[in-house]
Backbone as CSV, one residue per row, in Angstrom:
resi,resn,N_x,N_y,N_z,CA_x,CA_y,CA_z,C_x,C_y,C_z
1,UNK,-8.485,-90.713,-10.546,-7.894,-91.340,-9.379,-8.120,-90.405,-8.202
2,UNK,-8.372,-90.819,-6.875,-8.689,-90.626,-5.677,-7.923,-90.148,-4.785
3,UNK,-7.523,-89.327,-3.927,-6.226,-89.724,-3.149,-7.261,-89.872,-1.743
4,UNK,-7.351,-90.827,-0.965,-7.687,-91.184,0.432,-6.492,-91.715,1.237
5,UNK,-7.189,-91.041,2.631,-6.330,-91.427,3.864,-7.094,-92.030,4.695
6,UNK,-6.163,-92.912,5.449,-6.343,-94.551,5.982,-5.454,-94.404,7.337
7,UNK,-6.345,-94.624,8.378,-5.406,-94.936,9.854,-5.153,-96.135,9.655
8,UNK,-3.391,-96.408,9.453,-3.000,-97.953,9.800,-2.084,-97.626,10.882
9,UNK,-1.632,-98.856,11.245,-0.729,-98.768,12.527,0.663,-98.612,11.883
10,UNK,1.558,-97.897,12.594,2.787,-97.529,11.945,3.757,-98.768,10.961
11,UNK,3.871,-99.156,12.371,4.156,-100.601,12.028,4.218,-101.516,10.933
12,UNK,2.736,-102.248,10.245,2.156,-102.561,9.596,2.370,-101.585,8.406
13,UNK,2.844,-100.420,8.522,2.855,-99.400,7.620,4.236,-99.791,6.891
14,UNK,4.763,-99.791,7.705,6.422,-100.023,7.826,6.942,-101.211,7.240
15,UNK,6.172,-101.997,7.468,6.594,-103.505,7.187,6.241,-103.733,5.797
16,UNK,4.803,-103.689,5.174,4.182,-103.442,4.031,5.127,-102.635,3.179
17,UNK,5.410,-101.458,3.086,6.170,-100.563,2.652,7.471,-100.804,1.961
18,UNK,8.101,-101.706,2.878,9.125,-102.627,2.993,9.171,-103.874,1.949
19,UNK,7.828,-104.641,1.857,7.703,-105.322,1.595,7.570,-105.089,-0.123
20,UNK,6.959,-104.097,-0.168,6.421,-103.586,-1.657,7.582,-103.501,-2.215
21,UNK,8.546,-102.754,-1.880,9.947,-101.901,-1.915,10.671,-103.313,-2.163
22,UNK,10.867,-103.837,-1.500,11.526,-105.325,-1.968,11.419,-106.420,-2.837
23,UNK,9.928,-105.798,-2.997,9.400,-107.042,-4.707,9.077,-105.700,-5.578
24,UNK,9.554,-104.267,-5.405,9.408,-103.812,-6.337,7.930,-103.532,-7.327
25,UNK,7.287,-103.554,-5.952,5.759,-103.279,-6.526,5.126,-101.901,-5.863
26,UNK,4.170,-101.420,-6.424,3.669,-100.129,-5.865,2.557,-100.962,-4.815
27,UNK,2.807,-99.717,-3.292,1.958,-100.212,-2.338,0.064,-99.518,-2.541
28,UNK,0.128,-98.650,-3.704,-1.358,-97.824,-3.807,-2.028,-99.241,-4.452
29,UNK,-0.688,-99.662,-5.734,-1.443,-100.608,-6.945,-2.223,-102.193,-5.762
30,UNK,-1.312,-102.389,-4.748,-1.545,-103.670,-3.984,-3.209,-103.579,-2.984
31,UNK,-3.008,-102.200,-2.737,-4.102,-102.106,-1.532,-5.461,-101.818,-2.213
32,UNK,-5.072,-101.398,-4.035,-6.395,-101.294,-4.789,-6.853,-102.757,-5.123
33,UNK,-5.666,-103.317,-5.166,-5.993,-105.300,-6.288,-6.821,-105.423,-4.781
34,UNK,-6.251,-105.482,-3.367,-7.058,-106.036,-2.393,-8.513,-105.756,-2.823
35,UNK,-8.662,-104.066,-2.443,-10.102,-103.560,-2.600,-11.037,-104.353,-3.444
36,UNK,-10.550,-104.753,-4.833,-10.789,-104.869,-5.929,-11.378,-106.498,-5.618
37,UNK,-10.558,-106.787,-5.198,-10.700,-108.657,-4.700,-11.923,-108.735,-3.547
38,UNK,-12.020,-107.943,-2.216,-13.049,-108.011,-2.027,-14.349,-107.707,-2.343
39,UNK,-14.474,-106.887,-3.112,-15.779,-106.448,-3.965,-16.439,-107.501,-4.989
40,UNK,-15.343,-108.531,-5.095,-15.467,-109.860,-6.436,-17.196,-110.706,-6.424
41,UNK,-17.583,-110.996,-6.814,-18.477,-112.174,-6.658,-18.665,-113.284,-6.112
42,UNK,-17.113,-113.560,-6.010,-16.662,-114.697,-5.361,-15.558,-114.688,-4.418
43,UNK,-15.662,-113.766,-3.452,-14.514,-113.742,-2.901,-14.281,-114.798,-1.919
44,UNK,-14.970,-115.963,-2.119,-14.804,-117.737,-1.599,-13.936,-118.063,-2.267
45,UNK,-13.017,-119.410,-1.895,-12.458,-119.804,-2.690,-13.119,-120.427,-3.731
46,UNK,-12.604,-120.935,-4.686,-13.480,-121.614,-6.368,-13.497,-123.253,-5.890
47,UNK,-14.964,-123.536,-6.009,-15.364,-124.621,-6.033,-14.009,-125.696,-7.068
48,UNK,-13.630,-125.222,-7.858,-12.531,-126.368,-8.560,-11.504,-126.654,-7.850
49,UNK,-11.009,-125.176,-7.261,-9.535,-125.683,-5.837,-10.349,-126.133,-4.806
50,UNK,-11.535,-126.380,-4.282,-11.654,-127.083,-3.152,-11.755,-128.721,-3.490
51,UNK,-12.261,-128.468,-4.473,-12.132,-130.082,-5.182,-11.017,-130.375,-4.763
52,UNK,-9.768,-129.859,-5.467,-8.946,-130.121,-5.936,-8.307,-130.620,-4.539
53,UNK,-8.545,-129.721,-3.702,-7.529,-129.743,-2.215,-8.355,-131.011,-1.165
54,UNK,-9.213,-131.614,-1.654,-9.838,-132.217,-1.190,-9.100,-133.794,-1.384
55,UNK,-9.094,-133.282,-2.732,-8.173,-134.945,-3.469,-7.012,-135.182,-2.965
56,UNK,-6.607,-133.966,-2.662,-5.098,-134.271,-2.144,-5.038,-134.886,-0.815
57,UNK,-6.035,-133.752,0.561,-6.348,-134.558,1.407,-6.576,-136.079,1.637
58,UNK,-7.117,-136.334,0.390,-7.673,-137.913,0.853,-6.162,-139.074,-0.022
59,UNK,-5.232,-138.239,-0.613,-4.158,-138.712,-0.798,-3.567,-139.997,-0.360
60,UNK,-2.918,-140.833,-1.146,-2.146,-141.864,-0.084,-0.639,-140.900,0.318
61,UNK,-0.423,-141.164,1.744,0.504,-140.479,2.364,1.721,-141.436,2.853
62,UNK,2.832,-141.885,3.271,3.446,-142.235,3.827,4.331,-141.560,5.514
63,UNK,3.542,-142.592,6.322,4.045,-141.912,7.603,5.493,-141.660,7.538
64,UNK,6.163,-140.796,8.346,7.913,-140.729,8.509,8.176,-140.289,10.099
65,UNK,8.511,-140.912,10.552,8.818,-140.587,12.133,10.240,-139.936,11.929
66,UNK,11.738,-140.273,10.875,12.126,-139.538,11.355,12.810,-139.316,9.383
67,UNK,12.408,-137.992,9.205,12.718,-137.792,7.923,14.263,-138.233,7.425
68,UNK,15.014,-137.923,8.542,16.576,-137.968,8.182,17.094,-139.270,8.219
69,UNK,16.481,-140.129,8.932,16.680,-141.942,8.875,16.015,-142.370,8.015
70,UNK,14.728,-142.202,7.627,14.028,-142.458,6.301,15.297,-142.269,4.844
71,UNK,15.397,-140.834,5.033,16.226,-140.760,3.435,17.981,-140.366,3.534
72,UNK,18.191,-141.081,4.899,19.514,-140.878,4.734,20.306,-139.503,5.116
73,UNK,19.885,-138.611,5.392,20.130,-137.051,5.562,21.083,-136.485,6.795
């Protein structure tokens, strides 16, 4: 294992940090899965979820002008 240093903005540092800390995940393990994900073969989405999101798009939908008169709310 490596140890490298990275200019991020404090901020972003802060928030992330935060974020890890709150779901209880390590912020080294998150910023390696990233690394790891862009290096992939496919770092497109997969031809099966675009299918997939495609079908949904073309979905039958029902308009609602006002959600809360529709179902009562």
């Amino acid at each position: 294992m490596a140890l490298k240093t990275f200019n991020v903005q404090e901020d972003v540092y802060n928030k992330f940090s935060n974020f890890c800390k709150g779901h209880g995940v390590s912020m080294s393990k998150q910023i390696e899965m990233f690394m790891e994900s862009m290096l992939e073969e496919e770092p497109e989405a997969k031809q099966e979820y675009l299918e997939k999101l495609e079908r949904i798009r073309k979905g039958k939908f029902i308009r609602v002008k006002s959600f809360a008169d529709r179902y009562g709310l």
